[in-house]
N, C-alpha and C positions, 0 to 999 in steps of 0.2 A: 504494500500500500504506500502510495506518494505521500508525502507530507506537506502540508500547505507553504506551513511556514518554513521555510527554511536559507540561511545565509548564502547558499549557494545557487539561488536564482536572483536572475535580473529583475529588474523589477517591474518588466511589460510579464515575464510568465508568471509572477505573483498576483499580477492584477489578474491573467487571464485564467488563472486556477481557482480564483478566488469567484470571478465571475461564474467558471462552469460549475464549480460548487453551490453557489450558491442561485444560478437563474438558467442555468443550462436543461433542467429536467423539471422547470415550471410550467405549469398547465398557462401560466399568464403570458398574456400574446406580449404587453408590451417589455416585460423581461426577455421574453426571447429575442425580442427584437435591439434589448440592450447587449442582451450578448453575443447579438450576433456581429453590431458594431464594434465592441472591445476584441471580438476576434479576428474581424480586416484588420483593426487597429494595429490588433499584434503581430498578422502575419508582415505588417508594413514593419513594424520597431525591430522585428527578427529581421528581418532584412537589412534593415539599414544597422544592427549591432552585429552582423557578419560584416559587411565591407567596413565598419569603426574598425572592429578587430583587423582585418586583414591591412589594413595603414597603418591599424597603431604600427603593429609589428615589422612592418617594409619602412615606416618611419625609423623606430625606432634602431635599429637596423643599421639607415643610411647616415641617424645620426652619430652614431655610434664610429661608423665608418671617417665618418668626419673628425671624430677626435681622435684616431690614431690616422689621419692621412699622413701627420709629417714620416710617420713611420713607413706606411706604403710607398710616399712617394721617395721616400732615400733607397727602399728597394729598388723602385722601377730605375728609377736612376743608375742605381750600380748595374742594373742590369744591360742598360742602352739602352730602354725603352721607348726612353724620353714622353715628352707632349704631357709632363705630371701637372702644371698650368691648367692645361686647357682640361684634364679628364677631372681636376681638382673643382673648378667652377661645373663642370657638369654635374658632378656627384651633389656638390651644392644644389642646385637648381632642381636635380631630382628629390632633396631631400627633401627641400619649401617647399614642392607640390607633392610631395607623399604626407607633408605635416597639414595641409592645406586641404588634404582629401579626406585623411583622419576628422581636423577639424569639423567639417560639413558635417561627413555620416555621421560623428558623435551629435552636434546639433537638432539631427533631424531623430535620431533616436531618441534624445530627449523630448524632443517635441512633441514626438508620437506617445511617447510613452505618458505626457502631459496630457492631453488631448484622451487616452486611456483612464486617466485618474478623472477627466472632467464629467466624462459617458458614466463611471459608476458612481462616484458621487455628488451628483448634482440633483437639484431636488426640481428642474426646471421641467416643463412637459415635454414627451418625444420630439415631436414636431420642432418648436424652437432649437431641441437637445441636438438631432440629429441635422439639420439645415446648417447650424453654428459649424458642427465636426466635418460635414462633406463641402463647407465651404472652405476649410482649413486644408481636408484634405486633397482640395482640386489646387490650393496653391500649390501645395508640398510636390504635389507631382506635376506640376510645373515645369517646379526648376525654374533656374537661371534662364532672366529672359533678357537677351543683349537690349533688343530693341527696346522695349517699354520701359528699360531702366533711362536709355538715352531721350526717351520721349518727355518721359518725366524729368529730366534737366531744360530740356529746352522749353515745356510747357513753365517750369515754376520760373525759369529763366525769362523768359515773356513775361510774366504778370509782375514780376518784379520789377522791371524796367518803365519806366514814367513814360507816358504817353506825350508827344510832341505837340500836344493841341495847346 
């Protein structure tokens, strides 16, 4: 038998055990219908706390790679390698976006996992409950949007700007 509580789960699969315990096997349509949102919820948070992991660790990694470069690059050197410069600034640059990728996934898992806490304890009605969450979650799965971010500089940039009349 699983145990609910336990220190060795994340905290989107405490929420989502805690849900099937507790609304998974109710005869009440709107509990089913809350669990059935903390369970997208979750398969989203599980998702996005696999690619957290898989950065941290390619971060952590590259970072690591980075504080014994002087050591690498005196190898490659002795060796006639050469180009320790230029594979040195790469290794950098892969590590900012390995740290940069982590960052995101972690964000979005928290978010999710937020958005998880909101669905089970909130005391507001379905309808509002659920509108709030798949409005949240139509950003989330978005993503980064080049253009609308540039739209909105030049929109606030216009209205800021004094009219010549």
């Amino acid at each position: 038998m699983r145990t609910l509580f336990s220190p060795n789960k994340t905290s989107a699969r405490l929420l989502v055990d805690f849900a099937a315990d507790t609304w998974g096997k109710s005869p009440s349509e709107p509990l089913k219908l809350r669990y059935l949102m903390v369970f997208d919820l979750f398969i989203k948070a599980r998702s996005y706390g696999i690619l957290n992991k898989v950065f941290f660790w390619l971060a952590l990694g590259a970072g690591i790679a980075l504080l014994v470069w002087p050591v690498i690059a005196f190898k490659l050197d002795s060796l006639g390698v050469g180009y320790s410069a230029i594979v040195q600034t790469s290794v950098t640059g892969l590590a900012a976006l390995l740290f940069a990728l982590y960052s995101h996934y972690k964000k979005r898992q928290t978010h999710t996992e937020n958005l998880m806490r909101h669905v089970i304890f909130s005391s507001e009605s379905l309808d509002v409950l659920f509108e709030k969450v798949m409005k949240e979650m139509e950003r989330m799965d978005q993503g980064f949007v080049f253009s609308e971010t540039v739209t909105k500089k030049v929109v606030e940039k216009s209205d800021s700007e004094p009219s010549g009349e």
